[in-house]
C-alpha positions as CSV (number, residue, x, y, z in Angstrom):
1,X,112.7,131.8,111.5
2,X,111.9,127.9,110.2
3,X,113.9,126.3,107.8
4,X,112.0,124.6,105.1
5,X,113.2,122.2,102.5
6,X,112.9,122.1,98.8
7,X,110.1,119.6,97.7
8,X,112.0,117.0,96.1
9,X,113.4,116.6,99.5
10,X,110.2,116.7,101.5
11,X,109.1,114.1,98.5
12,X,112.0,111.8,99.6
13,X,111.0,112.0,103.2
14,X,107.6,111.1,102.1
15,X,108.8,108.3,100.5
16,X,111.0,106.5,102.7
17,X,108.2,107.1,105.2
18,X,106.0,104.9,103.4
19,X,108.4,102.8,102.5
20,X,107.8,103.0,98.9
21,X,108.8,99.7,97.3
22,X,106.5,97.5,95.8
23,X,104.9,94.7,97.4
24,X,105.9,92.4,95.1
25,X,109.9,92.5,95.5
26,X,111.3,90.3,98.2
27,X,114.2,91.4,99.4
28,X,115.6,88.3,100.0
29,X,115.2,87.5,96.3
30,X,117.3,90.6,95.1
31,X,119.8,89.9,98.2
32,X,120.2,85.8,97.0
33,X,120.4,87.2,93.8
34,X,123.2,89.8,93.9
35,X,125.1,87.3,96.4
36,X,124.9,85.0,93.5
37,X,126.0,87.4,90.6
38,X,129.1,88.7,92.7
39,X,129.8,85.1,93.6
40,X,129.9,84.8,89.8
41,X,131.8,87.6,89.2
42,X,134.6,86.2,92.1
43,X,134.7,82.2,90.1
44,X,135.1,83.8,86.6
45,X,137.6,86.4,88.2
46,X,139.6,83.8,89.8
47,X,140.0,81.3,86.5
48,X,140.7,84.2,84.6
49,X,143.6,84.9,87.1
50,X,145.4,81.2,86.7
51,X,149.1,82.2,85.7
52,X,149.2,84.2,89.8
């Protein structure tokens, strides 16, 4: 007996195989840039937060 999966499953596989992001996003760039929205998240967060 083999187990098979469904198809959107074997299409993930498939995918993560190939990798399946585009050649023009750096990860670096979307790494620098959600370090730099949460780090601007934390400085409006923390004067919001005077009277603690």
């Amino acid at each position: 007996m083999t187990l098979s999966a469904s198809p959107a499953a074997e299409a993930l596989v498939t995918l993560a195989n190939e990798g399946g992001g585009h050649d023009s996003l750096n990860p670096y760039a979307i790494g620098g840039g959600a370090l730099g929205a949460l780090l601007l998240l934390l400085w409006i967060t923390t004067r919001l937060n005077r009277d603690r």
